[in-house]
C-alpha atoms as one frame of an Amber mdcrd trajectory, in Angstrom:
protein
 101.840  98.515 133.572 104.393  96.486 135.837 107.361  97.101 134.109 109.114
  94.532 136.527 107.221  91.991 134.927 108.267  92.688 131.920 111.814  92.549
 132.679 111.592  89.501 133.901 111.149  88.491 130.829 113.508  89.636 128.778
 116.592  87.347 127.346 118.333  89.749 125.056 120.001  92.679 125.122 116.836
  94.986 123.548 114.795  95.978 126.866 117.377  95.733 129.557 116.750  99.118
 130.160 113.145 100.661 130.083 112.229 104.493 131.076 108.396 104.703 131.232
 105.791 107.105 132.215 102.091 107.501 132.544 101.978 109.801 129.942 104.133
 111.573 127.259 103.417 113.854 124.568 104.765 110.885 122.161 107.180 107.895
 123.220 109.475 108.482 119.562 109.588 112.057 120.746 111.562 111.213 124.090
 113.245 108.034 123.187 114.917 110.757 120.583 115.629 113.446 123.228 117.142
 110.271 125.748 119.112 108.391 122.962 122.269 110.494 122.961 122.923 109.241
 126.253 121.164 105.773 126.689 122.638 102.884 125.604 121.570 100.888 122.684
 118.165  98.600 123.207 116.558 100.870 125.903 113.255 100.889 125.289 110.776
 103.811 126.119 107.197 102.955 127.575 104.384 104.950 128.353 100.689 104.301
 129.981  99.099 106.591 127.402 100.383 109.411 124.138  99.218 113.279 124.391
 100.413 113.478 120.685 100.900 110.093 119.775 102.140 109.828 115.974 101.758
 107.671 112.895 103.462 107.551 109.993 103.039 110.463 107.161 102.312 112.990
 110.202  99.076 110.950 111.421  97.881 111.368 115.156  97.803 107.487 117.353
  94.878 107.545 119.591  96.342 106.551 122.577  94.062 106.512 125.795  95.317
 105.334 129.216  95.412 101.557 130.445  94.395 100.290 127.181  96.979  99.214
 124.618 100.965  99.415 124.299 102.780 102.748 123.213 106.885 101.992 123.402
 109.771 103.432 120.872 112.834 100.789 121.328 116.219 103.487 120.833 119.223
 101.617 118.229 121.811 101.864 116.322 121.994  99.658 113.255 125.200 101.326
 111.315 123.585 100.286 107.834 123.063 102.400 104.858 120.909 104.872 104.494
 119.496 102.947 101.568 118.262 100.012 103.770 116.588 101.995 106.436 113.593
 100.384 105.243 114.888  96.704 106.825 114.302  98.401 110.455 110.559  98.677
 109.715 110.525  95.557 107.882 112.314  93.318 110.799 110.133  95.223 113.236
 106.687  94.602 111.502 108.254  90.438 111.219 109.592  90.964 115.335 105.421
  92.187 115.900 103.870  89.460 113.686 105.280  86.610 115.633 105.063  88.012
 119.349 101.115  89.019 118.474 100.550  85.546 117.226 102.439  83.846 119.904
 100.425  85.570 122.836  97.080  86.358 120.917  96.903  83.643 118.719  95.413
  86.180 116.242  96.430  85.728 112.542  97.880  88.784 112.101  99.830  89.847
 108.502 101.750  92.676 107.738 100.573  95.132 104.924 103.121  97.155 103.781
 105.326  98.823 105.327 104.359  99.046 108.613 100.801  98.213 109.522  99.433
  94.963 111.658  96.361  93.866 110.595  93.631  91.138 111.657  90.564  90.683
 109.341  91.343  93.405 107.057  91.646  96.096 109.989  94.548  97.709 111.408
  95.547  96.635 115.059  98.882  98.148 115.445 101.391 100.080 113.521 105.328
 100.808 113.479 106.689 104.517 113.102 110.751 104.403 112.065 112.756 107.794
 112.575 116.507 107.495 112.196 119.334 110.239 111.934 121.756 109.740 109.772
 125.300 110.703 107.869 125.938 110.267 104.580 126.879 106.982 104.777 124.979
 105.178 107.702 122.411 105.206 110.007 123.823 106.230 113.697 120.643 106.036
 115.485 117.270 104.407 115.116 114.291 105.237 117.177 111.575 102.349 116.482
 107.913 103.547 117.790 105.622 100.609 118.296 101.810 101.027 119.131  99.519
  97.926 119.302  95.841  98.292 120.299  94.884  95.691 123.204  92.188  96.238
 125.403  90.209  99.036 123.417  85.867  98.610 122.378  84.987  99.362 118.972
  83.336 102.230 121.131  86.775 103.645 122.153  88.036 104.227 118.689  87.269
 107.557 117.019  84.447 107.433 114.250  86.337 108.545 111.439  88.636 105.135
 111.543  86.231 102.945 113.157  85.776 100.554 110.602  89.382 100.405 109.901
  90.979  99.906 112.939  90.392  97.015 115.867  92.112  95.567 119.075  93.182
  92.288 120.610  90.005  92.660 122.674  87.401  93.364 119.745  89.031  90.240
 118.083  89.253  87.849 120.330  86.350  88.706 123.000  89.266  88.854 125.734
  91.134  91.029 127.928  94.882  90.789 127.703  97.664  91.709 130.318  99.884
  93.895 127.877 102.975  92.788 129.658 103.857  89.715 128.113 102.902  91.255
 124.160 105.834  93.825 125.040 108.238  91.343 126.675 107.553  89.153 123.676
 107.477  92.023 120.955 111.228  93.097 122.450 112.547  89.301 122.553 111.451
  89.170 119.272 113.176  92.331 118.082 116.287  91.555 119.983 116.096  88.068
 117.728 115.580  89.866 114.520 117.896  92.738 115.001 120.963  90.156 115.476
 119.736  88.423 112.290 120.216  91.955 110.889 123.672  92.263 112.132 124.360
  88.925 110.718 123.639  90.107 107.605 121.012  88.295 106.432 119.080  90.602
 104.818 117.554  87.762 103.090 115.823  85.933 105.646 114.375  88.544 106.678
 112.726  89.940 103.133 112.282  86.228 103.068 109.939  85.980 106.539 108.215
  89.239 105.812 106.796  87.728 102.513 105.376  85.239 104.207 103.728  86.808
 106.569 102.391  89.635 104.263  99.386  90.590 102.937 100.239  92.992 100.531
 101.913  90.466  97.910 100.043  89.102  94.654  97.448  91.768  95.342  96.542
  95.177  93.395  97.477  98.014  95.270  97.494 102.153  94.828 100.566 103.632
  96.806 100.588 107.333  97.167 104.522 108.556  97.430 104.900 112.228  97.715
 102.805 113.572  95.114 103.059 110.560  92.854 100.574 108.109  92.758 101.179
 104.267  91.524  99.085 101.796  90.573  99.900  97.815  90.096 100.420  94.352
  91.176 102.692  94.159  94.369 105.201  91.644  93.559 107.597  91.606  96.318
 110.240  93.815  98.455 113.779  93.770  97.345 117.099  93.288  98.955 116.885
  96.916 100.601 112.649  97.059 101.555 111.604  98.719  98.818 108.451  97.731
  97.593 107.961  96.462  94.051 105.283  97.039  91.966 104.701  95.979  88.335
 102.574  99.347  86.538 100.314  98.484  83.995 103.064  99.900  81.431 104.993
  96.511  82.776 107.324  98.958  83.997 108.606  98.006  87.332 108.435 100.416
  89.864 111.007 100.721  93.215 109.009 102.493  95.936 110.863 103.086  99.243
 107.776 104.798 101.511 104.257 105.552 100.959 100.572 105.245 101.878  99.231
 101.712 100.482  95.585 100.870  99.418  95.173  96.641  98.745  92.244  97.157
  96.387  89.501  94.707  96.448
């Protein structure tokens, strides 16, 4: 990847400085072990992931020359109760860069997955440390599959997961998705610090396709079932049980039902 050309790129202050490498064990794992002494909005790239990780301790198959493994290193000083926001803005930051250079209609199923035609093509993993009364750093990890065949996925999630290339028939340079993914992060992590929650929650229902739909969310070792109705104020999704009880649910593995 010529990170050059990305930097040329950039116009905000997220991706000024980039580390990358041809290969790490995971890019969340250094961006961590750099982030005490980088400053905030350096962004960590790699060519390919030895242990690449998803969300709820999932491996990210992450071959060499293909796709777009980067964890982007802040610190958002909001409440530990709104941690959720920094996936949310991310998955909103993803949804308009893919569209913009794939012109794929990609929607966001939450909390963190990119999908196109009911398959996953990328997904966001969050890890923060914290105090008791804010978040002092956020490591965003970002993996989007570009140039991978159906043939380069293993079986077991082939018929859930896809890339730019199996959608659109194309080859993409992955340099301008990752200029365009950070622009767009820089653009919705200052709407953050604006606080305007709102606009955000608000952009992130519209580009969803989790709303209005019947979902089962696994959380811990409780499992919910109901109507996703929307995200609140903080991220948390809302779902409306069967009971009409209302139910607040912060993280979780998501099923849309059909």
């Amino acid at each position: 990847m010529d990170i050059d050309a990305v930097k040329s790129e950039i116009k905000g202050d997220i991706g000024r400085e980039m580390v990358f490498y041809d290969t790490v064990g995971s890019t969340n794992t250094v961006a961590l072990e750099l982030a005490e002494g980088t400053e905030e909005g350096a962004v960590v790239i790699s060519d390919s992931q030895e242990k690449g990780r998803g969300r709820l301790g999932r491996s990210w198959v992450s071959p060499p020359g293909l796709n777009i493994y980067m964890s982007i290193i802040l610190r958002p000083r909001i409440e530990p109760a709104h941690v959720t926001l920094i996936t949310i803005l991310s998955a909103v930051a993803c949804t308009h860069a893919l569209r913009k250079t794939t012109g794929l209609a990609i929607a966001v199923k939450w909390p963190n997955d990119l999908m196109v035609s009911d398959r996953k093509l990328g997904g966001i993993l969050t890890e923060i440390k914290t105090t008791r009364k804010e978040i002092v750093l956020a490591v965003i990890g970002i993996g989007i599959n570009v140039n991978m065949e159906a043939g380069d996925f293993p079986e077991q999630i082939r018929m859930m997961a896809t890339s730019v290339k199996n959608e659109t028939g194309k080859s993409f340079a992955r340099e301008p998705i990752v200029s365009e993914i950070l622009n767009e992060t820089d653009r919705w992590y200052k709407v953050l610090h604006a606080g305007q929650k709102k606009e955000i929650i608000s952009e992130w229902q519209r580009l969803t396709s989790t709303l209005g739909k019947q979902v089962l969310v696994t959380a811990g070792q409780e499992t919910y079932y109901g109507l996703a109705e929307a995200i609140d104020d903080g991220g948390m999704l809302l779902v409306r049980l069967p009971t009409g009880e209302t139910k607040r649910i912060n993280s979780g593995d998501l099923t849309v039902l059909k």
